[in-house]
N, C-alpha and C positions, 0 to 999 in steps of 0.2 A: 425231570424235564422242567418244571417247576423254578429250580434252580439257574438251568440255564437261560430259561424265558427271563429272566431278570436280570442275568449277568447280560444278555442281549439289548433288554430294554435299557440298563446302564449305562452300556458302549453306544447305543444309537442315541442315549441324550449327553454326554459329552462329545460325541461329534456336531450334534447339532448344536451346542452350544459354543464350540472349537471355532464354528464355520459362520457362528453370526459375528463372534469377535471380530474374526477375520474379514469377515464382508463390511465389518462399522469402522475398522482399520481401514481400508481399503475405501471407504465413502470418507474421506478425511473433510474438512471443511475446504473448500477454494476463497485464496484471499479475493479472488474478481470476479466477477459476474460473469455471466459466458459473453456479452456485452462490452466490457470490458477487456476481455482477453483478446476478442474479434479486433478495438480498437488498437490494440496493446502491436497486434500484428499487422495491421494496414500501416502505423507509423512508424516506415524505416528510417527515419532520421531520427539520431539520439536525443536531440533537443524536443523534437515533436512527441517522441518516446515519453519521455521524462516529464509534457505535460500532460499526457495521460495518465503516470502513476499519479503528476499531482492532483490532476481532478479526479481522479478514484478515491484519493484517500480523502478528499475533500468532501466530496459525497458520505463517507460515514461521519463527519464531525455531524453532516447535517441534521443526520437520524442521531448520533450519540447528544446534541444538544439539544434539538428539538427546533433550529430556525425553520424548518418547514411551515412553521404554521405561517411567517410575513408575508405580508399581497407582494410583495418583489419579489419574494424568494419564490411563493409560488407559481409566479407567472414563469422564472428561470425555469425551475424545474419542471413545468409541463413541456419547453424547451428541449430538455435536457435528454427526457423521459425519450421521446424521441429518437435522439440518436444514441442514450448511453442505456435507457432502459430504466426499468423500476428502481427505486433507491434499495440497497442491501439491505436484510433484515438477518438480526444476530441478536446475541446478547450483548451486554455493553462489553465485558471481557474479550469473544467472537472479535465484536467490529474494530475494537483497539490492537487486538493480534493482526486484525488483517491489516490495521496502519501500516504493525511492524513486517508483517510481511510485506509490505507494496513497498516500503524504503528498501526493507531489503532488496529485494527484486530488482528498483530502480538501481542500487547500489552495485548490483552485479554486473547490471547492463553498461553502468559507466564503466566499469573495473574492464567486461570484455572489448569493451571499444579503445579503451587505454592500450592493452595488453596487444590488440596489432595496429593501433594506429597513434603512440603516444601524442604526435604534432598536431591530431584532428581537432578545428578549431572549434566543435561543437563542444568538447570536453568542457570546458571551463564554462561554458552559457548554461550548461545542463547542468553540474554541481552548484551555480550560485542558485539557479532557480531552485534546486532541490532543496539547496540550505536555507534557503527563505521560505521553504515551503513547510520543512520541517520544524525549524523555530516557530514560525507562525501558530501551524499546531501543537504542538507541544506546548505553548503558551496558552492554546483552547481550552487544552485536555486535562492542564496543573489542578482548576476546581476539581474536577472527578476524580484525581488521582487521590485527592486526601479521603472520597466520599468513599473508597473501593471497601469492599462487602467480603469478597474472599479472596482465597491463592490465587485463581485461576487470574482475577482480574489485577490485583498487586504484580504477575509474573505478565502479563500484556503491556504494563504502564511500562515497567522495566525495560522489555524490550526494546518496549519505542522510544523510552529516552536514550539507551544505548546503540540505535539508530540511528536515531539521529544525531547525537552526539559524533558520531562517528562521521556524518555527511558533515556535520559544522566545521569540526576538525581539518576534514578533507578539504573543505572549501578555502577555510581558512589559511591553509598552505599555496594557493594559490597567487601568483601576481597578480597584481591590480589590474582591471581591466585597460585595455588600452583606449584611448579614446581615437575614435574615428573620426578625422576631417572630412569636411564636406570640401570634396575638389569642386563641386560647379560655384561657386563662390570666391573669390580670389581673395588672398589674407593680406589683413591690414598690414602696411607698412608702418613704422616710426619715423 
């Protein structure tokens, strides 16, 4: 009995060890705060969308550089705290992935608005915004990418520049915007 008391003790510690994987698999990280998600679904307009990912992934450059500490910054953010909640906390690696996941994200949300409404005139206000949003950082993020420490954070940086790479891209095939007349104004004649 001896024997089997231990071949039991065995089987009951690789299931429990089967079952914590499984549960830490299953706790994945969320690229957004539940805050954020909340926001993500009140804004059903693509544009309005699209400035939510960008102020989400704006919030981690905050914490990934550190301008929380300026009296402006701070007074925004007690603002911010408010309605979008605590700033996210990660590792620098974490909060770089969740960049690359919020472009992604954003990235998808254009693609499904494309795919049944290709004429929607939001398309094109929501990619330029994205691609300015993206350049922007990814021109924050260039110091840290040389400073990265491991894989985990080399394969974040990756991500996000082929993210965004991929929104600039997309933007970039775009026409030029059109420019809007002001009708209450009547146009000069020659």
């Amino acid at each position: 009995m001896n024997a089997r008391t231990s071949l039991l003790s065995l089987i009951i510690g690789l299931l429990t060890i089967f079952g914590a994987t499984a549960l830490c698999a299953a706790q994945a990280r969320d690229h957004l705060t539940e805050q954020e998600v909340e926001l993500v679904k009140e804004a059903q307009a693509l544009d309005k969308r699209t400035e939510v990912f960008i102020k989400a992934a704006e919030r981690r450059i905050l914490v990934l550089t550190n301008v929380t500490t300026d009296s402006t910054s701070a007074k925004q953010l007690k603002k911010d705290i408010e309605l979008w909640g605590d700033l996210p906390k990660g590792t620098r690696a974490e909060l770089i992935g969740d960049i690359a996941k919020i472009f992604d994200e954003a990235i998808t949300n254009i693609d499904d608005v494309s795919s049944r409404d290709e004429k929607n005139p939001l398309l094109a206000k929501a990619l330029r915004s994205l691609a300015s949003a993206a350049t922007r950082i990814v021109g924050q993020l260039k110091p840290l990418a040389t400073q990265a420490k491991d894989d985990s954070e080399v394969n974040s940086f990756d991500q996000l520049v082929e993210n965004a790479e991929s929104i600039i891209q997309a933007a970039n095939k775009l026409p030029p915007p059109s420019e809007k007349k002001d009708k209450s104004k009547p146009e000069k004649t020659k």
